[in-house]
Backbone as a chain_set.jsonl record, in Angstrom:
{"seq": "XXXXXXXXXXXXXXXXXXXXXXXXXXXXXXXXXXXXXXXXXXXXXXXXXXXXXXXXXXXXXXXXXXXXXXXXXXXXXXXXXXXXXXXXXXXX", "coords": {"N": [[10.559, -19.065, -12.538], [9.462, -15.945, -11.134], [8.873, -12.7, -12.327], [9.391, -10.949, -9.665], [10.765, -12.461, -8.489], [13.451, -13.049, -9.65], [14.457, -10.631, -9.854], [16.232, -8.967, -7.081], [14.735, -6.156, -5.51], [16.069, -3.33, -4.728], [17.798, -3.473, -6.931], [16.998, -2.734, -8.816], [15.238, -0.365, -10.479], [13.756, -0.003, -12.076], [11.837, -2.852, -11.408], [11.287, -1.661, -9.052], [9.205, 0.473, -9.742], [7.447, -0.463, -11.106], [6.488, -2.16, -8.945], [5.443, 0.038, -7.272], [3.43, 0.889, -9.065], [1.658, -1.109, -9.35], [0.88, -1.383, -6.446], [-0.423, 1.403, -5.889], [-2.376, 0.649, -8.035], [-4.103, -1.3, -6.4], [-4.542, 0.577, -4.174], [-6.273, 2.25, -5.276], [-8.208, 0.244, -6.249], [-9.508, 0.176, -3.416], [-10.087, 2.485, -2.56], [-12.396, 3.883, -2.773], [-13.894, 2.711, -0.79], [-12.943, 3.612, 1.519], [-13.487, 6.387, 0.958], [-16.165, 6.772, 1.456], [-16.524, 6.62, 3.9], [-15.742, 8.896, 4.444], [-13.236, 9.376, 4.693], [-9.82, 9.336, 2.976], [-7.062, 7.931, 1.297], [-3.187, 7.898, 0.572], [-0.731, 6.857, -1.22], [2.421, 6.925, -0.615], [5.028, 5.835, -0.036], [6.81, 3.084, -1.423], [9.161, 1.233, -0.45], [12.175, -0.572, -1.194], [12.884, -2.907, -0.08], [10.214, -3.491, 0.422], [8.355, -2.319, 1.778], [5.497, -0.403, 1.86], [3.775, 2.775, 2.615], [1.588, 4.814, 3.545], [-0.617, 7.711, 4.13], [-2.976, 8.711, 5.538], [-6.249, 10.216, 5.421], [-8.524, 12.984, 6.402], [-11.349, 11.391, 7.743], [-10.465, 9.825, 8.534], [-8.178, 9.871, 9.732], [-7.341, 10.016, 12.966], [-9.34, 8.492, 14.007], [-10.949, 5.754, 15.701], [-10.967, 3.276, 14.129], [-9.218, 3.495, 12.336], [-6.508, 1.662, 12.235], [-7.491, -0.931, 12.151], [-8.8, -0.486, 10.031], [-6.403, 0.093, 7.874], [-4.78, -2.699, 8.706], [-6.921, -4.818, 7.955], [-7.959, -4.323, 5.939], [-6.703, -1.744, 3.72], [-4.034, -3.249, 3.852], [-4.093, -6.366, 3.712], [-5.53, -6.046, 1.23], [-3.228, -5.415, -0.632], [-1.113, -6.911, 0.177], [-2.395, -9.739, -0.596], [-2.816, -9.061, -3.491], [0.262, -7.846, -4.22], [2.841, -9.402, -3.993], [5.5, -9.011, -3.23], [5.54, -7.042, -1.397], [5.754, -6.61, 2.105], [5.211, -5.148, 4.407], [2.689, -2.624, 5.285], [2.583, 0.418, 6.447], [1.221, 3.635, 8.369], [2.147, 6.895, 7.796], [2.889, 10.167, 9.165]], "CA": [[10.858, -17.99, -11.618], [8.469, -14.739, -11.415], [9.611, -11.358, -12.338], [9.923, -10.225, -8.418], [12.098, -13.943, -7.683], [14.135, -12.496, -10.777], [15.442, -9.301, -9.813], [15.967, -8.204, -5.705], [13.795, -4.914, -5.538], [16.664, -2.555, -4.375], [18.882, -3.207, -7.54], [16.404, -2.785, -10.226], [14.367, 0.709, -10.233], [11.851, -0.601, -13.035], [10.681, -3.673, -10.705], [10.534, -1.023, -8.274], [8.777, 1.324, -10.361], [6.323, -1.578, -11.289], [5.699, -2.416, -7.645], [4.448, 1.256, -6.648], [1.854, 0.78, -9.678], [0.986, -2.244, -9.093], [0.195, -1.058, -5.23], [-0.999, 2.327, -6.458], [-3.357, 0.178, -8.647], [-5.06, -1.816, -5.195], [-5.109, 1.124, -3.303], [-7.573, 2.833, -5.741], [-9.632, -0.202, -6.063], [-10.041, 0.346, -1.859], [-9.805, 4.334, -2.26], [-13.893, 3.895, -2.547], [-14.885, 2.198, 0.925], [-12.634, 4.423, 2.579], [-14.018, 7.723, 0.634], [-17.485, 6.569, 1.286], [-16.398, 6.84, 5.209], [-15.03, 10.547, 4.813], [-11.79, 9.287, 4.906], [-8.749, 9.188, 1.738], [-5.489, 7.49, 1.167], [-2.171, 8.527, -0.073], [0.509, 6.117, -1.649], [3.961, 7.665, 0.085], [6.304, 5.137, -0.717], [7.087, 1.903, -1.668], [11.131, 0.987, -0.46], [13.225, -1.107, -1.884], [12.827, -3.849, 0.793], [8.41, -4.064, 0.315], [7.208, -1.878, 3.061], [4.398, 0.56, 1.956], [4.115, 3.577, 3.445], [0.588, 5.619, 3.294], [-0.733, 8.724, 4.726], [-4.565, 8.468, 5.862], [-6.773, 11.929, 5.244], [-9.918, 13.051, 6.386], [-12.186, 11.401, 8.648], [-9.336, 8.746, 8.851], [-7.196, 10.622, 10.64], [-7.612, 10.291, 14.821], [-10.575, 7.667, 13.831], [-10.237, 4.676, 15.978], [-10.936, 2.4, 13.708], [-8.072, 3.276, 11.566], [-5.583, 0.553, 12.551], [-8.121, -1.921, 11.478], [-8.864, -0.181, 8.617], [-5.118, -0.231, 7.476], [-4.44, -3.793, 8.581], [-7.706, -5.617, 7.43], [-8.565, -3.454, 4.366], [-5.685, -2.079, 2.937], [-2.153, -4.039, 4.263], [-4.2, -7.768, 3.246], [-5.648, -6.079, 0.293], [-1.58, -5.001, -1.409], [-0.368, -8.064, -0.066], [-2.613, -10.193, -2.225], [-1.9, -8.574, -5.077], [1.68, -7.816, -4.742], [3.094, -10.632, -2.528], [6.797, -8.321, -3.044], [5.098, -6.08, -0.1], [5.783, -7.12, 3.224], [4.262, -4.763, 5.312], [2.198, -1.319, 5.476], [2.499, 1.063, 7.722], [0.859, 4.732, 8.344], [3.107, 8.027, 8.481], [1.695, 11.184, 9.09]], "C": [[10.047, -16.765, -12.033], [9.376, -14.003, -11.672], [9.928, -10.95, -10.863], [11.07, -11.185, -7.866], [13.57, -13.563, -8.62], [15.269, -11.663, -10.72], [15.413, -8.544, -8.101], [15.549, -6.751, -5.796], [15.0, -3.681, -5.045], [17.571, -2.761, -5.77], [18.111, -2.79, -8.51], [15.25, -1.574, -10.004], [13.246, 0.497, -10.69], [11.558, -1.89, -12.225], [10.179, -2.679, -9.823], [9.294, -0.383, -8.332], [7.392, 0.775, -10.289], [5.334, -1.849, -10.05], [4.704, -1.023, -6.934], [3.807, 0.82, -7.28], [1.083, 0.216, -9.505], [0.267, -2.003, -7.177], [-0.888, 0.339, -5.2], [-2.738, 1.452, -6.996], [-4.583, -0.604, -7.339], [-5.087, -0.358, -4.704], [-6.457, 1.836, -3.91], [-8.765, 1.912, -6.145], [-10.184, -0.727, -4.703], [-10.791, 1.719, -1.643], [-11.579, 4.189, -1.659], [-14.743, 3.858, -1.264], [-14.338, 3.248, 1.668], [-13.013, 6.032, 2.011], [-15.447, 7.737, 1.459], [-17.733, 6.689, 2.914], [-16.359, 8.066, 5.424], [-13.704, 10.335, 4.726], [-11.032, 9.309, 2.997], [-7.799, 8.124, 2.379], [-4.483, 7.333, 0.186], [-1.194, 7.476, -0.147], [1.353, 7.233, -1.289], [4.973, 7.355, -0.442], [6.243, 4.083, -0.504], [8.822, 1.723, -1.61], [11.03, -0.496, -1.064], [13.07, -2.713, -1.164], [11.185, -4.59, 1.369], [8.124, -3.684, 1.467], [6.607, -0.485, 2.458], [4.275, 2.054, 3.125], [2.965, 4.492, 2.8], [0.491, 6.753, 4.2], [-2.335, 8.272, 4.425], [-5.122, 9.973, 6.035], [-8.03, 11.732, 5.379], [-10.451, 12.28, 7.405], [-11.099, 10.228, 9.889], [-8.764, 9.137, 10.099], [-7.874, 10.862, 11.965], [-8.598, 8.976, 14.786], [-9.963, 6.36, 14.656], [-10.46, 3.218, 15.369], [-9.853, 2.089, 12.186], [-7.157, 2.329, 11.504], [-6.519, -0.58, 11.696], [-8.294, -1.797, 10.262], [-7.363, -0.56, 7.518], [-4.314, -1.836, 7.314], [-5.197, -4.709, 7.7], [-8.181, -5.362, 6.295], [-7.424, -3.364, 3.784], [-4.677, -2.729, 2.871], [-2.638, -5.498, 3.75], [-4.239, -7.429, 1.918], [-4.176, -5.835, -1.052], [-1.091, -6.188, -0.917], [-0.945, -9.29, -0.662], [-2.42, -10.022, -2.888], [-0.704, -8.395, -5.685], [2.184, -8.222, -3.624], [4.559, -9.892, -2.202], [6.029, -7.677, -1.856], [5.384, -7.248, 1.183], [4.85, -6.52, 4.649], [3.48, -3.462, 4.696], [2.448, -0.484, 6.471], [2.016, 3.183, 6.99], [1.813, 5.387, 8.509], [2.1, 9.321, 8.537], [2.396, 11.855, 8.358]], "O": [[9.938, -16.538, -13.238], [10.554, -14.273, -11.435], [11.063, -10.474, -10.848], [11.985, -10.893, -7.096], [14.674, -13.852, -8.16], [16.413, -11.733, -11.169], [14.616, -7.627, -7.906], [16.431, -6.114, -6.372], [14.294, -2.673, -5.052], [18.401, -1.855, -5.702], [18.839, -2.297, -9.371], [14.303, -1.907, -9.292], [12.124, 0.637, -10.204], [10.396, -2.085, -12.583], [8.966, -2.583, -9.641], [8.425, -0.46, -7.462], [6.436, 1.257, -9.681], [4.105, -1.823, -9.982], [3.642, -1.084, -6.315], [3.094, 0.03, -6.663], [-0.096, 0.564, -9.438], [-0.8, -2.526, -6.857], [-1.962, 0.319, -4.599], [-3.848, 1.62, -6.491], [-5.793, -0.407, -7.45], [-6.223, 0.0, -5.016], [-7.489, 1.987, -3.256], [-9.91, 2.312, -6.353], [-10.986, -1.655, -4.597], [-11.717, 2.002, -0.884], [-11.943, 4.338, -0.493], [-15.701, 4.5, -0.832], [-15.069, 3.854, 2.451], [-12.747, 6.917, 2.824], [-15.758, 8.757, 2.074], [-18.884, 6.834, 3.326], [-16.847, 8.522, 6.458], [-12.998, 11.342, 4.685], [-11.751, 9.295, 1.997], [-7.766, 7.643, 3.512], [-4.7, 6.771, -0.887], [-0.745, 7.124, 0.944], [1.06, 8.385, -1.61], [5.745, 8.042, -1.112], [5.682, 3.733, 0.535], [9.584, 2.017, -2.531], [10.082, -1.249, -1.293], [13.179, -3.668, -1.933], [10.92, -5.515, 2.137], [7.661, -4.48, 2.283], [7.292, 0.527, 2.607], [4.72, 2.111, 4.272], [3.177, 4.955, 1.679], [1.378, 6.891, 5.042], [-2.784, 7.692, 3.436], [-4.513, 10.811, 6.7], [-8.701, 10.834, 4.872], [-9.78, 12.575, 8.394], [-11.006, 9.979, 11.091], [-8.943, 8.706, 11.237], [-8.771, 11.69, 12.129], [-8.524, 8.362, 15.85], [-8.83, 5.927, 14.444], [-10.193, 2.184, 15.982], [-9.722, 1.145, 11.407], [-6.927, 2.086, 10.319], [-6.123, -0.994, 10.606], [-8.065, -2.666, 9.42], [-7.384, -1.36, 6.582], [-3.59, -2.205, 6.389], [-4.612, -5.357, 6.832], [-8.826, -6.192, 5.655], [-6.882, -4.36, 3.307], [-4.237, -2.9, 1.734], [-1.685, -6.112, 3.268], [-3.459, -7.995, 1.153], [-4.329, -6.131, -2.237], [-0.428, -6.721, -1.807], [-0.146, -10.002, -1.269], [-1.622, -10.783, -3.436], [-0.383, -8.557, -6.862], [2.095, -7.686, -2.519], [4.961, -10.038, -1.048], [6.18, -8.597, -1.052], [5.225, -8.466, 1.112], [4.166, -7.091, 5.499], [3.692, -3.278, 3.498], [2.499, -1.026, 7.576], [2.27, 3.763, 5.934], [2.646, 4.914, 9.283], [0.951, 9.442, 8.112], [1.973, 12.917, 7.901]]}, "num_chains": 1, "name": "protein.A"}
């Protein structure tokens, strides 16, 4: 059994804790492609239940290729890495 099959993510603050870093940790090895656009992105929150929650800055923002950007870049790239995630989603 893994550490995330282990402990349900709402009772245990340190898996939680773990899971921001561990998403923290992909988003900055993306941060690059999307700097290199004009654009940023902001880790928000990680709940209890594996939905992500970013804020998009800079060129990002209004761009219509944001959605794609979010789904095909970052939302595959955090759910490879940390299969606890379920979704992503933008807030402003």
């Amino acid at each position: 059994m893994s550490a995330s099959e282990s402990r349900p993510l709402d009772t245990d603050r340190e898996a939680l804790a773990d899971v921001f870093r561990r998403v923290a940790r992909v988003l900055n090895l993306v941060r690059p492609s999307i700097q290199a656009d004009g654009g940023d992105v902001e880790l928000v929150d990680v709940s209890a239940d594996g939905l992500v929650r970013i804020r998009l800055h800079g060129a990002c923002v209004g761009c219509p290729s944001s959605s794609m950007t979010l789904r095909e870049g970052i939302e595959r790239n955090i759910r490879d890495h940390v299969p606890e995630i379920r979704a992503v989603e933008a807030v402003d």
